[in-house]
C-alpha positions in Angstrom: 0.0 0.0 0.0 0.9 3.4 -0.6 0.9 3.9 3.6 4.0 2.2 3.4 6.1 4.9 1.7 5.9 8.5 2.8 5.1 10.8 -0.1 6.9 14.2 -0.2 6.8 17.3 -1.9 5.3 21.0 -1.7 4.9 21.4 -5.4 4.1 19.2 -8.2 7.4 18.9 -9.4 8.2 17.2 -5.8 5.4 15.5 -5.4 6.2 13.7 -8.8 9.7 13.1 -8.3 8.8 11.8 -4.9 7.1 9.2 -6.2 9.2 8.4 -9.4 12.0 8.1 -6.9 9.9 5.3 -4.7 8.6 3.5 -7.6 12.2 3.4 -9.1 13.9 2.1 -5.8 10.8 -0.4 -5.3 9.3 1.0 -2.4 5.9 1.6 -4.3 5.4 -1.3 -6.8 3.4 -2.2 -10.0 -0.4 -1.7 -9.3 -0.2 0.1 -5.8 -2.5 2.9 -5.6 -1.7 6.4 -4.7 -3.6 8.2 -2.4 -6.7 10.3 -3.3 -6.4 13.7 -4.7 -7.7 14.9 -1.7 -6.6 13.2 0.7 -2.9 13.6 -0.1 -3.4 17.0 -0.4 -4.4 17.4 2.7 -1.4 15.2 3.9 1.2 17.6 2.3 -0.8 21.1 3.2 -1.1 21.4 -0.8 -4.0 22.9 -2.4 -5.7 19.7 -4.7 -4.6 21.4 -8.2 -0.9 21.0 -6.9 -1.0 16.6 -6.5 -3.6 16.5 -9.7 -0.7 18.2 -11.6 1.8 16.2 -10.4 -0.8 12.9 -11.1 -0.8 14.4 -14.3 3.1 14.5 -14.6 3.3 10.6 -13.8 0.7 9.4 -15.8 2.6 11.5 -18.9 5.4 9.8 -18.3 4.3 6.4 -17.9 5.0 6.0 -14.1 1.1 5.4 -13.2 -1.9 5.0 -15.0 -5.6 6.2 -14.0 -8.2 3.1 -13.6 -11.4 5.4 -13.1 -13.2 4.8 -9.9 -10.0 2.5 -9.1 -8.1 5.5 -9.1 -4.6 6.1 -9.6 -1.9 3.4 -9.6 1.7 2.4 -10.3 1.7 1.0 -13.6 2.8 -2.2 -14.6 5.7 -1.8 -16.3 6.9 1.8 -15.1 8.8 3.9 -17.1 11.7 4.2 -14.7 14.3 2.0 -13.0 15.9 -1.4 -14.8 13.2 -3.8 -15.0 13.7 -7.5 -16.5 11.3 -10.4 -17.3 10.5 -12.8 -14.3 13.0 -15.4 -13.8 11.6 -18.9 -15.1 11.4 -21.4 -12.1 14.4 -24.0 -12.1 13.2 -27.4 -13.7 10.1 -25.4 -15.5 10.0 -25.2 -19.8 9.9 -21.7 -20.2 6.9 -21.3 -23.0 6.4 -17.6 -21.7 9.5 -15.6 -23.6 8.1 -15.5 -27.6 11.6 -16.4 -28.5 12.7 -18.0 -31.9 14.6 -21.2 -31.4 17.8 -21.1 -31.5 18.8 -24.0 -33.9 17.2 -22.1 -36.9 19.2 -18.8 -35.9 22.6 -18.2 -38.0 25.6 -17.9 -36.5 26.7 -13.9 -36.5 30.1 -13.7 -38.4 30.8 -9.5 -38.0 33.2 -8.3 -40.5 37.0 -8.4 -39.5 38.9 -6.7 -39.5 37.4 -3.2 -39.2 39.1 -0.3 -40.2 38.9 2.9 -38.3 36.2 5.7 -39.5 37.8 8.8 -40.5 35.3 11.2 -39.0 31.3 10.4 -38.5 28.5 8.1 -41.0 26.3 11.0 -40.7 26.9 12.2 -44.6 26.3 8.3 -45.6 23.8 6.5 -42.4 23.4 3.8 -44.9 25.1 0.8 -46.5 24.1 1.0 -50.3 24.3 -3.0 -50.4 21.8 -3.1 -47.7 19.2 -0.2 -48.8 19.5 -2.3 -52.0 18.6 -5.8 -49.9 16.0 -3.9 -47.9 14.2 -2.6 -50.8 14.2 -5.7 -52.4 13.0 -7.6 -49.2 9.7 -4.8 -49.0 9.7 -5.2 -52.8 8.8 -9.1 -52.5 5.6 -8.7 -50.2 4.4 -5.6 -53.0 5.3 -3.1 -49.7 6.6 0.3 -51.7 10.3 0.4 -51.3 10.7 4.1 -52.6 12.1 5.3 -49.3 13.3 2.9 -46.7 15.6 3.8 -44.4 17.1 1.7 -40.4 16.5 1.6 -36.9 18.2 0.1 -34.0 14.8 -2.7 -34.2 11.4 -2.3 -34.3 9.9 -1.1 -30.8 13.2 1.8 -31.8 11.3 2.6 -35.0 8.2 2.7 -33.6 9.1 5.0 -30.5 10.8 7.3 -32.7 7.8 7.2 -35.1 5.3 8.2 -32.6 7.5 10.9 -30.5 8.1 12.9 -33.8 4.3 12.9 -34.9 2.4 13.0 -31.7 2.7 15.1 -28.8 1.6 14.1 -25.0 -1.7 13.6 -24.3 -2.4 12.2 -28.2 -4.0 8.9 -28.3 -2.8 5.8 -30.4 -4.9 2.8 -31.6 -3.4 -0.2 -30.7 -4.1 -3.8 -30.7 -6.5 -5.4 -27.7 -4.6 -8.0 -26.6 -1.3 -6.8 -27.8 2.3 -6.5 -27.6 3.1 -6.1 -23.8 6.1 -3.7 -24.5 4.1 -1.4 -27.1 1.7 -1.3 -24.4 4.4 0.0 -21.8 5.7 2.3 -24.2 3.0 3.9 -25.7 2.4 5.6 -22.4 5.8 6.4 -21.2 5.8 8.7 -24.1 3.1 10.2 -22.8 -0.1 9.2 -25.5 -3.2 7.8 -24.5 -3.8 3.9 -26.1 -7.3 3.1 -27.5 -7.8 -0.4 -27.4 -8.6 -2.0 -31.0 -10.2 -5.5 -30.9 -9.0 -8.4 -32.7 -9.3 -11.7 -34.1 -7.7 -14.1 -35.8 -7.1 -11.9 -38.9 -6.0 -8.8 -37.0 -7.7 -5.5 -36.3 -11.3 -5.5 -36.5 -12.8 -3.0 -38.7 -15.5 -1.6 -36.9 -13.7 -1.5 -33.8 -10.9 0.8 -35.4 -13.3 2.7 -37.0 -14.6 3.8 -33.2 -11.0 4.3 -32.4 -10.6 6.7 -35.2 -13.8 8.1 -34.4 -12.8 8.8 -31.2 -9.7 11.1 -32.3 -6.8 8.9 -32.5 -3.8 10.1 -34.5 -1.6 7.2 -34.8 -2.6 3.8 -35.4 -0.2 0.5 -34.7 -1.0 -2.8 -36.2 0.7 -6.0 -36.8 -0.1 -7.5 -40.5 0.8 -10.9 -39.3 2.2 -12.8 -36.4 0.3 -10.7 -34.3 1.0 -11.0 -30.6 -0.3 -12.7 -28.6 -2.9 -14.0 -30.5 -1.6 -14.6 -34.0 -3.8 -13.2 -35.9 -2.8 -12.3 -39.7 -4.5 -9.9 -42.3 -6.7 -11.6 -45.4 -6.8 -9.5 -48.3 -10.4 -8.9 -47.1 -9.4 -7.8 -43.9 -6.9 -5.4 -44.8 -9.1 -4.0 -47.9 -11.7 -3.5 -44.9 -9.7 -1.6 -42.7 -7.9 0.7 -45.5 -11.6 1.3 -46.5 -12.3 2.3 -42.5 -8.5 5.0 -42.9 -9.5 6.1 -45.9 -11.5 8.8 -44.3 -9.0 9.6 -41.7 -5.9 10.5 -44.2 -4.5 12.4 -41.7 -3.6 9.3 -39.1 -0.3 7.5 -39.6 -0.5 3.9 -39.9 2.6 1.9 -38.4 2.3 -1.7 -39.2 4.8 -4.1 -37.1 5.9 -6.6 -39.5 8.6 -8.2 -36.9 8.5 -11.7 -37.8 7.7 -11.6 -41.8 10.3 -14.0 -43.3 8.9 -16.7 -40.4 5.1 -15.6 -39.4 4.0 -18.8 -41.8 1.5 -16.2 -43.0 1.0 -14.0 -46.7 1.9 -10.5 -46.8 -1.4 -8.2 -46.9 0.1 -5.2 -45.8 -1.9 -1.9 -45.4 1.1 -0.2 -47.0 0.3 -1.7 -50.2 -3.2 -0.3 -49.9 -2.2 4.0 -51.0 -2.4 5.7 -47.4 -0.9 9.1 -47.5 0.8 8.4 -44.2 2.4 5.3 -43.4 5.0 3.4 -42.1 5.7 -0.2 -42.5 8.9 -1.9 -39.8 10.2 -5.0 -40.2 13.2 -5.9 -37.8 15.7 -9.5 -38.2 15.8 -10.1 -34.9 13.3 -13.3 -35.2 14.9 -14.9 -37.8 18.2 -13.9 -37.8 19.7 -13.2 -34.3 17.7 -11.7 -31.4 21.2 -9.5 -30.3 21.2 -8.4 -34.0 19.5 -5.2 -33.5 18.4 -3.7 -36.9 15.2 -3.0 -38.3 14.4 -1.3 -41.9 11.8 1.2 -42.1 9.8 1.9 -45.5 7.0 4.8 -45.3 6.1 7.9 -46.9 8.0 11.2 -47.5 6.9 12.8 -44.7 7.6 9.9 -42.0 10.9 9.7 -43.6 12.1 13.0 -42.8 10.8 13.3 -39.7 12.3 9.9 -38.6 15.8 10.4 -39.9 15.8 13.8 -38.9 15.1 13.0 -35.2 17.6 9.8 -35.3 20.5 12.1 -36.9 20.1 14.6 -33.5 20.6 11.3 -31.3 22.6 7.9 -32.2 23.1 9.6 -36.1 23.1 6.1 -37.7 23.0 2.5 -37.6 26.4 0.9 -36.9 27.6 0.3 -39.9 29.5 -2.7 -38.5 26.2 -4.0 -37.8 24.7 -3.1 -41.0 27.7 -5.1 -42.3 27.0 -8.0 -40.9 23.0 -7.8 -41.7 23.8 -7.6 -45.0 26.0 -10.7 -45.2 23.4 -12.6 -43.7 20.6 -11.0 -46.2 22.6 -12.1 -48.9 23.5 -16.0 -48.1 21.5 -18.6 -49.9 22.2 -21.1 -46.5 20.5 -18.6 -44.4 17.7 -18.2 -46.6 17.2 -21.6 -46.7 18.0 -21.8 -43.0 15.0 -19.2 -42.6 12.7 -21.0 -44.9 12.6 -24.1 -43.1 12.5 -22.5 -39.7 9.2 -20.8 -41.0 7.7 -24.3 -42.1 9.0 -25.5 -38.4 7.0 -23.0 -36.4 4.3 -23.4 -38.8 3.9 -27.4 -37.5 4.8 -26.5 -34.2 2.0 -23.8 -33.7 -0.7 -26.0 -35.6 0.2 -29.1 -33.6 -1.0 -27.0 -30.2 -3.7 -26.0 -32.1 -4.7 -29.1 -33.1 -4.2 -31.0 -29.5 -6.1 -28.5 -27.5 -9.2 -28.7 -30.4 -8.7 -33.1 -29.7 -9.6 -31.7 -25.9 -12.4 -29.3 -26.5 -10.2 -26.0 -25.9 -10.4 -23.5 -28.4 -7.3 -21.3 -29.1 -6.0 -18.7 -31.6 -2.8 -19.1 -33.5 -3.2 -17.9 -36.9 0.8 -17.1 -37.2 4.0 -16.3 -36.0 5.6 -18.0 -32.5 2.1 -17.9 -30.1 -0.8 -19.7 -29.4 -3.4 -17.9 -27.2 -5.8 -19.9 -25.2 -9.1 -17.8 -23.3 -9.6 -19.2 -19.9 -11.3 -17.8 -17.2 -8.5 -17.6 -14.2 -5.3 -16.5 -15.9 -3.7 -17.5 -12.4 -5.1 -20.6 -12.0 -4.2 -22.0 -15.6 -0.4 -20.7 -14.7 -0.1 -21.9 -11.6 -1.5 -25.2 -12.7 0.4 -25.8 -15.5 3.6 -24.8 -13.3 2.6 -27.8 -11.4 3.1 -29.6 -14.4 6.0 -28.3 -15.4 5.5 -25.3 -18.1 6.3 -21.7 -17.5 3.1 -19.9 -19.7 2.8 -16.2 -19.4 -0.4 -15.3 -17.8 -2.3 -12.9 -20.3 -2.7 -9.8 -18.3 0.2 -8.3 -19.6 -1.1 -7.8 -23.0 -4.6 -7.1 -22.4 -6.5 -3.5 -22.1 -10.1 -4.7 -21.8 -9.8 -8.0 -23.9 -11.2 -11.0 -22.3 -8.9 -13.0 -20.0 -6.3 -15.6 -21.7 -3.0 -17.5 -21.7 0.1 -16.9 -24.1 2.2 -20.2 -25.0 5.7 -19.5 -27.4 5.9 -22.8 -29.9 8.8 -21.7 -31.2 10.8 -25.0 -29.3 7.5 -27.1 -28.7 8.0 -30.3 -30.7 4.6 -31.8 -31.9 5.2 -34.6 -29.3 5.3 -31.9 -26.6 2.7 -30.2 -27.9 0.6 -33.3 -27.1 1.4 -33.4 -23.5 0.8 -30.1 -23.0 -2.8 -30.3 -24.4 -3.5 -33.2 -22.2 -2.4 -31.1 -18.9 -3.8 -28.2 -20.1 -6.6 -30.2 -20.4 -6.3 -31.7 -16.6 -6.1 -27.4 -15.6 -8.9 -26.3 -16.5 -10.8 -29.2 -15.3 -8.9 -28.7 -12.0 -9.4 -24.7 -11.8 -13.2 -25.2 -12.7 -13.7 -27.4 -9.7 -11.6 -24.9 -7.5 -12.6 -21.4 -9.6 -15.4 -21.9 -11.7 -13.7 -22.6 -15.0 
C-alpha cells in the first residue's frame, strides 16, 4: 500500500519526483495505488490542483496509469528504474518468452577486420548493399520500397515514429490483446492507447473505426504474427480496414511486421493499400539473431524525414558494423534456406498446439508467428497449474487493455510430441481450476 512509503513534496514537481523516486527504488510497486487527490493533499498542506498536476506528470510519463473509480496506480511496467522479465522457475519449460529457437538462428560472423572511420557516418547513415537488400525484401511482399531507411529494431522505430508525430496527451490505436512492451511504451511517451479488438485476422474493422472516431492520431498494427494472439491480415481484412483510414488521411499507420520472413502467413500489408501516411517496420531479430539489432523502415516522405531527422540529433546512424554483418546474412543462400525451413517448423509446431487442444475441446487462436493464445477464465489458476506440471506460460494480463482474460504459450521450441502433452495437462487445468474457480 501506498501507507507504506511516505510521499513528499510542496509542489508538483516534488510531489512527482517523490514518487518516481519510490517507484524506481521499489518501495511503491506495480499496481499500488496512490492516495486520493484529496486526501494527499491534505497530507502535504497542498491545495488539490498541486497533486492532480503532479498525477498528471506521472501518468505522462508512464509511471502510473488512471483506472477510473479505481483510481490512480503504479503502472505495470513503469517507465523508470531497470526492470527484466520474471526469472523462469528452475526445472520449468519456459513457453512464456516468444523467443525464436535457436537452432534455426545463423551464426553472426561480424566483418573483420574493421578499419577505423575517418570522422562520422552521418553524410552516408546507410550501406548501399543493404538499402539495395531492404528494398528488395519490401519489394517481395508488393510493400513500396521508394524510401526505406534503419533503426536500431522495431519497438526503436516505432518510438521514434510516434514521439516525432504526436505530442503528450495524443491517443494511439493499438491492438487489444497486444504487444506487452508497445503497451508499456505507448504511455511512457506520454499518448493515451485506445484499445482496437481483434481476431484471428488482426484489427477489427469496426472497432478501429470507433477508435478513429474517437480522435486517434496514430494507429499500430501488426499485418501478421500478431502477438499474442496470431492473428494475420486476409486481403479482405486489410481492404476492410484501409476502407475504414481512408477517411481519416490524416492518421499515420505503423504496421509491425517483426516476424515476416517466419510468421507462416501471406503478406497483406496496409502499405500496399495508397495511405498518404504510413510506415511499415520489419526488424531480423526473429529470424536472424535476437542480439542483431536492426530494423528497416519503409514509409512515406513525410515519415521519412521526420524519422531520420530525429535519429540524426541522437545515435546519427546505424552501426555500420552491424549493418555489415545484416547484409551478409541478407545475402547468403544457407541462411535463406535456413530461414525458410524454420518458417515451415514453427508453422507445424504452432498448428500441432492447435490441433491438440481442439482433440480436448479447448479452443485457441494461432493464426501465425511463434504464439498460441488460449481464453480461460483464471489467468492464475491456468499458470499456476500448469507450473505444477512443469511449463512456465505467461499469464495474459500483460497484454490485455479490456480484452477478455487468456494464456500466451511460445511454440517456437515445442515439438509436436510436446505439444501433445501439454494439451492433455492443459486439459487436466482447466478441469482442476473449474472445480476450484469456476472454470
Amino acid at each position: 500500500m501506498a501507507a507504506q512509503y511516505s510521499i513528499t513534496g510542496s509542489t508538483a514537481r516534488g510531489i512527482a519526483a517523490s514518487v518516481e523516486r519510490a517507484v524506481a527504488e521499489g518501495a511503491l510497486g506495480p499496481g499500488v495505488a496512490l492516495p486520493p487527490v484529496r486526501r494527499l493533499a491534505d497530507e502535504l498542506a497542498v491545495s488539490p490542483g498541486t497533486v492532480a498536476t503532479a498525477y498528471r506528470e506521472l501518468r505522462q510519463r508512464g509511471i502510473v496509469v488512471t483506472r477510473g473509480r479505481g483510481g490512480t496506480v503504479v503502472a505495470q511496467t513503469p517507465a523508470v528504474g531497470s526492470r527484466r522479465p520474471p526469472r523462469v522457475p528452475a526445472g520449468l519449460r519456459d513457453l512464456a518468452g516468444g523467443h525464436p529457437d535457436p537452432a534455426f538462428l545463423p551464426v553472426l560472423r561480424p566483418p573483420s577486420p574493421v578499419p577505423p572511420v575517418p570522422g562520422s557516418h552521418r553524410a552516408a547513415p546507410r550501406l548501399a548493399s543493404l538499402e539495395a537488400l531492404a528494398r528488395e525484401w519490401f519489394a517481395r511482399d508488393g510493400v513500396p520500397a521508394e524510401r526505406v531507411t534503419f533503426a536500431h529494431g522495431a519497438l526503436d522505430c516505432v518510438g521514434r515514429l510516434l514521439s516525432t508525430e504526436l505530442k503528450p496527451g495524443d491517443s494511439v490505436a493499438v491492438e487489444d490483446p497486444g504487444f506487452h512492451h508497445l503497451l508499456d511504451l505507448v504511455p511512457a511517451l506520454g499518448l493515451r492507447m485506445v484499445p482496437v479488438a481483434v481476431d484471428d485476422r488482426g484489427m477489427l474493422p469496426e472497432a478501429l473505426g470507433a477508435a478513429l472516431r474517437a480522435g486517434v492520431r496514430a494507429v499500430v498494427c501488426s499485418p501478421r504474427g500478431q502477438n499474442p494472439m496470431g492473428g494475420c491480415f486476409s486481403r479482405e481484412r486489410r481492404d476492410a480496414l484501409a476502407d475504414v483510414l481512408s477517411a481519416f488521411p490524416e492518421v499515420l499507420v505503423v504496421e509491425d511486421d517483426h516476424n515476416a520472413d517466419v510468421s507462416g502467413a501471406p503478406s497483406y500489408s496496409l502499405a500496399a493499400a495508397g495511405l498518404p501516411r504510413w510506415a511499415h517496420v520489419r526488424t531480423v531479430s526473429k529470424h536472424l539473431g535476437i542480439d542483431l539489432r536492426w530494423a528497416a523502415l519503409a514509409c512515406d516522405g513525410t515519415t521519412l524525414a521526420r524519422h531520420d531527422g530525429r535519429l540524426l540529433l541522437t545515435s546519427g546512424w546505424i552501426s555500420h558494423v552491424l549493418q555489415e554483418t545484416t547484409a551478409r546474412l541478407l545475402a547468403d543462400e544457407d541462411v535463406r534456406r535456413l530461414v525458410e525451413r524454420a518458417g515451415e517448423v514453427y508453422t507445424e509446431r504452432r498448428e500441432a498446439l492447435v490441433a491438440g487442444l481442439a482433440r480436448h475441446g479447448i479452443g485457441a487462436h494461432g493464426a501465425s508467428g511463434f504464439n498460441v493464445w488460449v481464453p480461460v477464465r483464471d489467468e492464475s489458476a491456468v499458470v499456476n497449474g500448469l507450473r505444477s506440471c512443469g511449463w512456465w506460460v505467461a499469464a495474459g494480463a500483460r497484454f490485455r487493455i479490456a480484452a477478455a482474460t487468456g494464456v500466451r504459450v511460445t511454440t517456437a521450441e515445442l515439438e509436436p510430441a510436446d505439444a501433445a502433452r501439454l494439451a492433455s495437462d492443459f486439459a487436466a487445468v482447466l478441469g482442476g481450476s473449474e472445480a476450484m474457480y469456476g472454470g
